[in-house]
Structure formats: structure tokens, C-alpha cells
C-alpha positions as CSV (number, residue, x, y, z in Angstrom):
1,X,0.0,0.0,0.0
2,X,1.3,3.8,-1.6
3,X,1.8,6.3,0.7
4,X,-0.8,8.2,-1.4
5,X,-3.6,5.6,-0.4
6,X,-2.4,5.6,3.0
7,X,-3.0,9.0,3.2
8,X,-6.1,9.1,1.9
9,X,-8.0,6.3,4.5
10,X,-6.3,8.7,7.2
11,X,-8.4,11.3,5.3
12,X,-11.4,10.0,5.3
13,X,-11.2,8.4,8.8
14,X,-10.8,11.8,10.2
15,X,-13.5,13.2,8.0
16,X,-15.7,10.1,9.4
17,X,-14.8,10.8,12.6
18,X,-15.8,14.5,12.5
19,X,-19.5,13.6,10.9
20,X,-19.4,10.5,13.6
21,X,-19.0,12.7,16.5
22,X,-21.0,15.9,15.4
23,X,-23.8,13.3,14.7
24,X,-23.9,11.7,17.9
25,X,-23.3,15.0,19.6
26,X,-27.0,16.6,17.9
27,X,-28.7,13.4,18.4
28,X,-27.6,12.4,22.1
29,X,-30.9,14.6,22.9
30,X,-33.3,12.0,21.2
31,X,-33.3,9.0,23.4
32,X,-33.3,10.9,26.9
33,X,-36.6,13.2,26.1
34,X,-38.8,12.0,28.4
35,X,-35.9,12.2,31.5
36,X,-34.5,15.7,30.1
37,X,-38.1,17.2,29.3
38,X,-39.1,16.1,32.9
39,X,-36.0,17.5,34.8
40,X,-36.2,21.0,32.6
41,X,-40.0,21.1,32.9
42,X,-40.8,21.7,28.8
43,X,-43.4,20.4,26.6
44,X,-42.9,18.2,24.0
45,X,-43.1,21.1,21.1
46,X,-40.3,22.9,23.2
47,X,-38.6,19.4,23.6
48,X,-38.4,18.8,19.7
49,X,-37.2,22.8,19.2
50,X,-34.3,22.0,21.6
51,X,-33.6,19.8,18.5
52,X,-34.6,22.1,16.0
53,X,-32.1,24.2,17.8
54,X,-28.8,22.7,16.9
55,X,-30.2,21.8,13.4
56,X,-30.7,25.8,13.2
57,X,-27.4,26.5,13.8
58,X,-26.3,23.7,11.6
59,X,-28.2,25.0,8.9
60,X,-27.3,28.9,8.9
61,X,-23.5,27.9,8.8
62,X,-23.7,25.4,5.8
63,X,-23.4,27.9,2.9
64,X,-20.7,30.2,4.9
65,X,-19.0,27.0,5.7
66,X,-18.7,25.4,2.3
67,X,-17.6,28.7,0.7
68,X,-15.0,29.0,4.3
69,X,-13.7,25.1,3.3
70,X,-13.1,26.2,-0.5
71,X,-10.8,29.1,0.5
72,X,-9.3,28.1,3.3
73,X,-9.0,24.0,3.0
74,X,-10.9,21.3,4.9
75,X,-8.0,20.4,7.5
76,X,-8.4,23.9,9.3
77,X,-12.7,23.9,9.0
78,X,-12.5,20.0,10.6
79,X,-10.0,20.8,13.4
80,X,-12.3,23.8,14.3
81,X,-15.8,22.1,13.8
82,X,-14.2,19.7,16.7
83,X,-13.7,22.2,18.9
84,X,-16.6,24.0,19.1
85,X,-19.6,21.5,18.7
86,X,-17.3,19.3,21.6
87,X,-17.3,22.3,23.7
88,X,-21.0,23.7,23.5
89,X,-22.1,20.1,23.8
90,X,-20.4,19.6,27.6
91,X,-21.6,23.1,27.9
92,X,-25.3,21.3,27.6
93,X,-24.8,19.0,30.4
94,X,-24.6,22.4,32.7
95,X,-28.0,23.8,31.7
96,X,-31.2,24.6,34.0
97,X,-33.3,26.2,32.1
98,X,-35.1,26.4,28.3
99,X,-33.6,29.6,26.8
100,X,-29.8,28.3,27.8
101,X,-30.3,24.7,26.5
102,X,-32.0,26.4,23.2
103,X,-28.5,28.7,23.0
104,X,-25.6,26.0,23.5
105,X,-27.7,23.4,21.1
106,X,-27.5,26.2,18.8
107,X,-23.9,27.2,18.7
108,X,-23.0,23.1,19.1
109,X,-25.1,23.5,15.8
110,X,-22.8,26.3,14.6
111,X,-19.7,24.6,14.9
112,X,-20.7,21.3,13.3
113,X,-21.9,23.5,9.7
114,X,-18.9,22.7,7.8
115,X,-18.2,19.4,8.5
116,X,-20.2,18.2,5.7
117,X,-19.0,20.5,3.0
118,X,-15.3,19.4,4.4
119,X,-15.8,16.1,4.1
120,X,-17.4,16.0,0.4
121,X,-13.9,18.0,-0.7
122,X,-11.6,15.5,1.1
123,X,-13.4,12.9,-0.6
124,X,-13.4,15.3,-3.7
125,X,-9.7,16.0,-3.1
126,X,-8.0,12.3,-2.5
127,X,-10.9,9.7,-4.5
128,X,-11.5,9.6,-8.1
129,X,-14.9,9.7,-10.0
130,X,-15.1,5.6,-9.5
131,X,-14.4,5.6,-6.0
132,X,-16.0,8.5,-4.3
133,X,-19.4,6.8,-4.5
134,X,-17.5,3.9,-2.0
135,X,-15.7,6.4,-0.1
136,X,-18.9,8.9,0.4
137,X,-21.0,5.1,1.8
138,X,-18.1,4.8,3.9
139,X,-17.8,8.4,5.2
140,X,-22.0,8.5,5.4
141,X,-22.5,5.4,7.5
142,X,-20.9,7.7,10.6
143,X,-24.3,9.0,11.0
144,X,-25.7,5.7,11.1
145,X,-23.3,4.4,13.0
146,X,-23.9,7.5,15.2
147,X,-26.9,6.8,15.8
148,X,-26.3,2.9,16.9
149,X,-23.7,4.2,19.0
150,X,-26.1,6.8,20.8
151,X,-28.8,4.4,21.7
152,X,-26.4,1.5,22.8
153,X,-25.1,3.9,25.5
154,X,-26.7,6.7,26.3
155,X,-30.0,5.5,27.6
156,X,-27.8,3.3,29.8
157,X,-25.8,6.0,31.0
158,X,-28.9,8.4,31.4
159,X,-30.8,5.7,33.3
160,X,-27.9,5.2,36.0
161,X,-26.1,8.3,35.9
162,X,-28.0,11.0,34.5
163,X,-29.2,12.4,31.2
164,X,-26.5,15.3,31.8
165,X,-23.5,12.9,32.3
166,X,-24.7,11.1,29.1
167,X,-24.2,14.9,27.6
168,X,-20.8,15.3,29.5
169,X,-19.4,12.4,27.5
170,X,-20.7,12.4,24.1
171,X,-19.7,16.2,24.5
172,X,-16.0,15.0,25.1
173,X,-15.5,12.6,21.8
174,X,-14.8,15.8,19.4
175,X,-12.0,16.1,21.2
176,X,-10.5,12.9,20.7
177,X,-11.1,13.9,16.5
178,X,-9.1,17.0,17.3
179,X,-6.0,15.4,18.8
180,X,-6.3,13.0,16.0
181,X,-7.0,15.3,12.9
182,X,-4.0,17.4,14.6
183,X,-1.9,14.8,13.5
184,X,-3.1,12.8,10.6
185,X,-5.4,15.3,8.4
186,X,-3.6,16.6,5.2
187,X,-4.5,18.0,2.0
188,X,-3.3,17.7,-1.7
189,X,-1.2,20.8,-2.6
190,X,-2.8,20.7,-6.3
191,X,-6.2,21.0,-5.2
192,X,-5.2,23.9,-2.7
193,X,-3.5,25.6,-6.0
194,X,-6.4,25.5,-8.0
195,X,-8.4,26.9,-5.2
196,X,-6.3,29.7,-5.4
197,X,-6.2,30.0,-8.5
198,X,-10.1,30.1,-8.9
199,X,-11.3,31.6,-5.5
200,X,-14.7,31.3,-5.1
201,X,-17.1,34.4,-5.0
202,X,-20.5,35.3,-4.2
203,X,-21.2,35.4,-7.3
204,X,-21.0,32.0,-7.8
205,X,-23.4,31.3,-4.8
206,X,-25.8,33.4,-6.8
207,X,-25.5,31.3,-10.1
208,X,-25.8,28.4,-8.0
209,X,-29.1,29.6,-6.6
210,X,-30.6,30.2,-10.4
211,X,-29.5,26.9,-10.9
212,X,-32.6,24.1,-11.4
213,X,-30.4,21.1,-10.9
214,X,-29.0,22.3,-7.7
215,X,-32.2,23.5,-6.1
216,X,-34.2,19.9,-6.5
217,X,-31.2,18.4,-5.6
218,X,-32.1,20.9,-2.5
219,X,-35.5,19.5,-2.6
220,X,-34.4,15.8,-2.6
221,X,-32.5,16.3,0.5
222,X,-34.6,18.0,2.1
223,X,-37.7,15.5,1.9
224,X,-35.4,12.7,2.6
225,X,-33.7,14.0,6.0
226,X,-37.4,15.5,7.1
227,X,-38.2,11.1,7.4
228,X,-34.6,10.8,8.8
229,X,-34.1,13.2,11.2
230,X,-38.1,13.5,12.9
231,X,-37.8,9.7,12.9
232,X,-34.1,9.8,15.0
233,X,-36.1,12.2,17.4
234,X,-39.1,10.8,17.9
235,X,-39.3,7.0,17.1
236,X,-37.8,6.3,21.1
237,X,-40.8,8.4,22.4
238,X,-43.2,6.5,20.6
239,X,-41.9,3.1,21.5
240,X,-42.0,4.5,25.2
241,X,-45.1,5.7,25.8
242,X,-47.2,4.5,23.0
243,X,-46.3,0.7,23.0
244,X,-44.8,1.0,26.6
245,X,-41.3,0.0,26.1
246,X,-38.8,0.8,28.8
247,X,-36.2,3.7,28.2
248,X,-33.4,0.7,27.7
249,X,-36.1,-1.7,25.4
250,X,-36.8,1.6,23.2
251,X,-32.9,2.1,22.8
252,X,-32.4,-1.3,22.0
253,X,-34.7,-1.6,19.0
254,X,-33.9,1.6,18.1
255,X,-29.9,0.2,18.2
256,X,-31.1,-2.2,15.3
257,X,-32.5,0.6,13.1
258,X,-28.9,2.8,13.3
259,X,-26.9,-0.8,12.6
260,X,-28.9,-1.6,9.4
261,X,-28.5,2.1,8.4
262,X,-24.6,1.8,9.1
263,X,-24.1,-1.4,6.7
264,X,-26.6,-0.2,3.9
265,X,-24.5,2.6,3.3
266,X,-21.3,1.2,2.1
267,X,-23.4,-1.1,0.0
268,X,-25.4,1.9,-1.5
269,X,-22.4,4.0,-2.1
270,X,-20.9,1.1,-3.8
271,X,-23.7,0.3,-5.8
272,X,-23.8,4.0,-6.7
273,X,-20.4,3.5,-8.4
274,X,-21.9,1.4,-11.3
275,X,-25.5,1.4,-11.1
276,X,-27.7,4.2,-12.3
277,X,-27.5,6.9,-9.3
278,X,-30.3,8.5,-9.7
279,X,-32.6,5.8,-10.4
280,X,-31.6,4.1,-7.5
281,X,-32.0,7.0,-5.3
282,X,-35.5,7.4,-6.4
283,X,-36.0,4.2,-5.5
284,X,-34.9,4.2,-1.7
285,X,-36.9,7.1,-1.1
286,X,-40.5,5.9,-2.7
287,X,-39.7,2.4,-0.6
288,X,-39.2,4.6,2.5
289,X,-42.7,6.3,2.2
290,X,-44.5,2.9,3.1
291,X,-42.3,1.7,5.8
292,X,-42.5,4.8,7.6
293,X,-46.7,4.3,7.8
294,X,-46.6,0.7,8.7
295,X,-43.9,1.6,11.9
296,X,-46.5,4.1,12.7
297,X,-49.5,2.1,12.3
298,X,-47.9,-1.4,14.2
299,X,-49.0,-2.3,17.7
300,X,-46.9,-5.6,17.6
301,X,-43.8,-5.6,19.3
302,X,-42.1,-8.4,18.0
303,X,-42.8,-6.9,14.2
304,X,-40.8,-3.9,15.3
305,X,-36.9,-6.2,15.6
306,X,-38.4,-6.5,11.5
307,X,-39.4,-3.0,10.8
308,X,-37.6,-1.3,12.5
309,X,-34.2,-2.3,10.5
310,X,-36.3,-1.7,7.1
311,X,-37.0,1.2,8.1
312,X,-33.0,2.5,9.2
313,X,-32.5,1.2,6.3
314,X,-34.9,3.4,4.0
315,X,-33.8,6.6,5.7
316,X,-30.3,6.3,5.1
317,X,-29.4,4.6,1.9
318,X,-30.2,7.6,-0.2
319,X,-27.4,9.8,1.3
320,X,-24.2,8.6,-0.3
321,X,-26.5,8.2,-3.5
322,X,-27.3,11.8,-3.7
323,X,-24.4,13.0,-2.5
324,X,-22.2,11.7,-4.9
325,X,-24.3,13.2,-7.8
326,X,-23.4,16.4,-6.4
327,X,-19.8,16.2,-8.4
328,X,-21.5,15.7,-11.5
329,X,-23.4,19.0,-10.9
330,X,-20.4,21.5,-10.8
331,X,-17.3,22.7,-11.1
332,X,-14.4,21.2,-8.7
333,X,-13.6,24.5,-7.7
334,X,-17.2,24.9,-6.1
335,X,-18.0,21.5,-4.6
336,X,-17.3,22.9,-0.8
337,X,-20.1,25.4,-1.2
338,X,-22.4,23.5,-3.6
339,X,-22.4,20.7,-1.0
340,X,-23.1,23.6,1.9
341,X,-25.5,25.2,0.0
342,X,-27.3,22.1,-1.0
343,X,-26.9,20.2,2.5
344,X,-28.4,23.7,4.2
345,X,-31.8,23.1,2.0
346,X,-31.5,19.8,3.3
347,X,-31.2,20.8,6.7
348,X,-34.1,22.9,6.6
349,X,-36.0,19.3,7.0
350,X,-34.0,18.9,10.1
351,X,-35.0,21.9,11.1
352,X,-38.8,21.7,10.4
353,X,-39.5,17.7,10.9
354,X,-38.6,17.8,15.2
355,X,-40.8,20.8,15.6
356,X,-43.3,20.3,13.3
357,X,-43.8,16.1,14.6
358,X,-43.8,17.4,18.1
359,X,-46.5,19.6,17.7
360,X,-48.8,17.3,15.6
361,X,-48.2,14.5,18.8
362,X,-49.7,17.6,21.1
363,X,-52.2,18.1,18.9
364,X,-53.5,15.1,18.1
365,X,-51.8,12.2,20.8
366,X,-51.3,9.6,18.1
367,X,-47.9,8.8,16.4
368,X,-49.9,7.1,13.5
369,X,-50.0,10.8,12.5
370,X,-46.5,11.7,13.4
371,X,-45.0,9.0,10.8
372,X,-47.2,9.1,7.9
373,X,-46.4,13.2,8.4
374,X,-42.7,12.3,8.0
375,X,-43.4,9.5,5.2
376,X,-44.4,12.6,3.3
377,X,-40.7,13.9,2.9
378,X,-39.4,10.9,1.2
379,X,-42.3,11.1,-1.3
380,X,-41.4,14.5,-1.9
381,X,-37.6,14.0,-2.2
382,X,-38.4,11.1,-5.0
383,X,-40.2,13.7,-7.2
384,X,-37.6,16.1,-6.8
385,X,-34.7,13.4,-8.0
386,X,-37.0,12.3,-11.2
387,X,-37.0,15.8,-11.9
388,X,-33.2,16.1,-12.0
389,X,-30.9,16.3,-14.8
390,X,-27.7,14.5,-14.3
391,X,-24.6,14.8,-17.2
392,X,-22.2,11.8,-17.5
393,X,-19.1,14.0,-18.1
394,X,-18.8,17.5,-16.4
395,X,-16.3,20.1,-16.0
396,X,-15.9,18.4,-12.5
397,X,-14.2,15.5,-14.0
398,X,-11.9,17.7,-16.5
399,X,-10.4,19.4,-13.5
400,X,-10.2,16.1,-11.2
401,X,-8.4,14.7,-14.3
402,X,-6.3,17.4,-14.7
403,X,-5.4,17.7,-10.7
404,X,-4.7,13.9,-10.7
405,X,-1.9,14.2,-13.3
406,X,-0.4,17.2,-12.0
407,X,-0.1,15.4,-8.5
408,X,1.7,12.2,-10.7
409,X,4.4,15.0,-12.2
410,X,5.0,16.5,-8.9
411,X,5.2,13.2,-7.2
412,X,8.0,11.9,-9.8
413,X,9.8,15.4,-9.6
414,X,10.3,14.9,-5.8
């Protein structure tokens, strides 16, 4: 094994790691609702905002971030996206009221906004056209994986020590990434040249808003996390106190849903690397919009160790799928803020889908309603992708070409 690949799995483990640990960070909140919501006295609307809160911050930094990644490389955005979402998350555990758990859920937001645009241009940067669809599966399953990882432990650690030491060390991870990414995250000189070279402008955030392909890529996205993340918030609530599972039970089935998430990725992305990409994103999403109603609709609990996996499965295969289209969309040069621009219209399903669930549950005290409202993004998000226009050669691949050999000439000079 080159030094070349060597360097690129450190790469993309440190990207994975950052997306691991944000992840796990924003959705530590999910499983310990009912202890949390109890302890800080809040309804469950103002329970689902404190997750609407970090998403909020997520979402407003994904466009500055993106542009922030393309000027000044992904190395310094990831070492700083460690920091601060680390940081404001331990700063959770100290909270005694609403308005300051809304605030530090909202800068922990903040600093996690350019960890995705990072990691699409270090995957953009080290892996070529036929292997960024594997190495996006790989570097997408650390939300999955995030999740497994959140309701293995957390519940545990919330039911014997507290939901606010569960905060205290999924707070502390980031830091871990930072010590490591200190250490091990490089970039490609080439690709920092061309950067240069070509700065990115406002300008070209404009164009890229008068662009059709890039705003129903928006729209796919955006249907497709509303399923994902209102189901990561709210699927341990309704196994709790609609089919009466115990805070540990809930976690557990809700362990299997993140592990089939985690494995369908890598096969997905794979897939994605010879298969149609966009016909097999459609496809994920349309499957997802009947799972979704049957979890809601199910009384049996033994049916759930069955559904439940479907269902991780459905909202999370179509990630690496869509993400990887984004290359064939633009310009090298503005991958970083295409992918913030596009994940922030995605986000604003994150955003919406906590909130929007919570309130229906007040309104109407039956989850039937809460997941055939969420099976409605995925339905969306299908329409959107049919709608979209992919080409089989861009621009994107000229320059990758082009940066590739350049890297070959300067490796045989030295």
C-alpha cells in the first residue's frame, strides 16, 4: 500500500470521525426526552425545538462554511468544527433552564456546519470519479453508525447516571477527532492551487441559486432528511409511551434501526459507483414512504426487531447516493459550497421535521399521524430526484483529471 492511499484512509477516517462525532453530539438529545423534558419542565413542542435548535445552527453555517472550506482548505474547518460542537455540547450538560439549553444546542449547531462540505472536498480531493461513490457510503455510514452508537449507551448512561453525564461524554468525543486530525489530516497541494487559482465568489453562490439542478437536488435532500431526522427524534418516544417499552427496550430496537442504516451505506455508495445513481435514489426514497406508515400504524412488538431495520434502512441509503451526484453538478472548484449550500436546503427538513412532529403528537396524541407526516418527505424527495438532470461528463471531472496528473508530475519530480 502507496503512501498516497495511506493518506487518503487517514483522510477520510478523520472526515468520518468528524461527521461520527458531530452526529452523535446533535442526536444524544433523542433518546433521553422524556428524562431531560421532565428535569427541565418543557413540553414536548419545546422538547423537539431544543432539537430544532442545533439543526438551526447547523443550517445557517452550511453555505458560509462550504464557501469557508473552499478558501481556506478542509484540515483547518475540521479541526475547528471539533472544537466547538465538543465544547457547546459539555456546555449542555450544565443547563437549568429552556432559553440556555435552546442557546448552547444552537452554537454546538454552529460549529458542526462545515463538517459536511469538508468532508465532500476531502473525498473530492484524495478519490477519483469511481471511487468517491464507496468512499462517500463509507464516510455517510458515521451517521448511522452515530446513531447505533447513541442508543447503545446513552440511555444506559442516562438511566444510571443522569441524562446530563450522558451529555458530558458524548460532549467529550470531538475532542478525541481534534487530537487526532492534529496529526493525521492533510491536504493535496494541487487541489489547494487550483483553489487559489479560482477563488470562489458570491457570485457564484448566486449562479448556483438560479441553478434548477442544484435546487431539486435541494429538494431531494430536504424531503429525505425530514423522514430521517423527525424519525431519530421521535421513534424512542413512541416506543416508550405509545407501546410501553422501557427507556433501555426503546434504545435497543432503536440500536437495530442505526446498525442496518450503518451497513446499507457502504453497499449503497458502492452500488452508486456502477449502477444508475439516480434511479436508484428514487427508489430508496419511494420504498421509504410505506415503511415509515406501517412503523407508525404497528401495535406488535415483535414486528418492530423487523421494521424497524427496514426502516433505518430506507432513511439512510439515499445519502451517499445523492451525494455523490453532487460532483456531476459543478465545477471542482465549487464543490465545498455547492455541497453547503445544498446540505443547508436539506437541513431545513432537520430543522422543520422535530418541531413540526412534536406539535402534531400535542395536537393530536397519536404517532400514526407523526410518521405518515414524515413519510411525506421521502415522497417529496423522489419527485424532486425524477426531476433532476444529471450529465455523464462535467467540468468536474476535467479538473479532477487534470489535478490527478499534476499530482503524478510533482510526485516523480520529488
Amino acid at each position: 500500500m502507496n503512501k498516497e492511499v495511506i493518506s487518503a484512509i487517514k483522510v477520510l477516517f478523520i472526515a468520518f470521525l468528524a461527521y461520527l462525532f458531530s452526529y452523535m453530539d446533535r442526536m444524544a438529545w433523542a433518546p433521553i426526552i422524556p428524562l431531560a423534558s421532565k428535569d427541565l419542565g418543557i413540553n414536548a413542542a419545546q422538547a423537539g425545538s431544543l432539537m430544532t435548535a442545533f439543526y438551526l445552527g447547523y443550517v445557517i453555517t452550511q453555505v458560509p462554511g462550504g464557501y469557508l472550506t473552499d478558501k481556506y482548505g478542509y484540515r483547518k474547518m475540521l479541526l475547528t468544527s471539533f472544537l466547538i460542537t465538543g465544547f457547546f455540547t459539555i456546555l449542555t450538560s450544565f443547563v437549568h433552564s429552556y432559553g440556555l439549553a435552546f442557546l448552547v444546542r444552537f452554537i454546538a449547531g454552529m460549529g458542526s456546519g462545515a463538517i459536511f462540505s469538508a468532508g465532500i472536498v476531502a473525498i473530492t480531493d484524495w478519490f477519483t470519479e469511481k471511487r468517491r461513490g464507496a468512499a462517500m457510503g463509507f464516510f455517510m455510514t458515521s451517521t448511522s453508525f452515530g446513531i447505533s452508537l447513541v442508543n447503545l449507551f446513552v440511555p444506559s448512561v442516562a438511566h444510571g447516571f443522569g441524562w446530563r453525564t450522558a451529555f458530558l461524554i458524548t460532549g467529550s468525543l470531538p475532542f478525541i477527532g481534534l487530537i487526532l486530525g492534529y496529526f493525521l489530516l492533510k491536504e493535496r497541494t494541487p487541489v489547494h492551487q487550483i483553489s487559489k487559482k479560482q477563488s470562489t465568489s458570491w457570485h457564484d453562490i448566486v449562479s448556483l441559486l438560479k441553478n434548477k439542478n442544484i435546487i431539486l437536488m435541494g429538494i431531494a435532500g430536504l424531503g429525505g432528511q425530514w423522514a430521517t431526522v423527525g424519525t431519530a427524534t421521535w421513534a424512542n418516544t413512541y416506543l416508550i409511551k405509545s407501546l410501553h417499552l422501557s427507556l433501555v427496550e426503546a434504545g435497543a430496537i432503536m440500536s437495530l434501526f442505526g446498525t442496518a442504516a450503518l451497513l446499507c451505506k457502504p453497499l449503497t455508495g458502492f452500488l452508486s459507483d456502477y449502477l444508475d445513481r439516480k434511479s436508484l435514489a428514487v427508489g430508496i426514497l419511494l420504498l421509504a414512504v410505506p415503511v415509515l406508515s406501517w412503523f407508525g400504524a404497528n401495535q406488535n412488538i415483535s414486528i418492530l426487531y423487523f421494521i424497524a431495520p427496514m426502516m433505518g434502512i430506507c432513511v439512510y441509503a439515499f445519502y451517499p447516493v445523492l451525494q455523490t451526484i453532487i460532483y456531476n453538478l459543478v465545477d471542482r472548484r465549487l464543490v465545498g459550497t455547492t455541497s453547503g449550500l445544498v446540505n443547508g436546503m436539506w437541513q431545513i427538513g432537520s430543522l422543520t421535521a422535530p418541531l413540526a412532529v412534536g406539535a402534531v403528537i400535542d395536537a393530536t396524541q397519536n404517532y400514526f399521524y407523526c410518521f405518515l407526516t414524515l413519510a411525506a418527505g421521502p415522497l417529496l424527495g423522489a419527485i424532486a430526484t425524477i426531476l433532476i438532470k444529471v450529465e455523464k461528463k462535467t467540468v468536474a471531472d476535467k479538473v479532477d483529471t487534470k489535478e490527478t496528473a499534476l499530482l503524478v508530475e510533482a510526485q516523480k519530480i520529488s
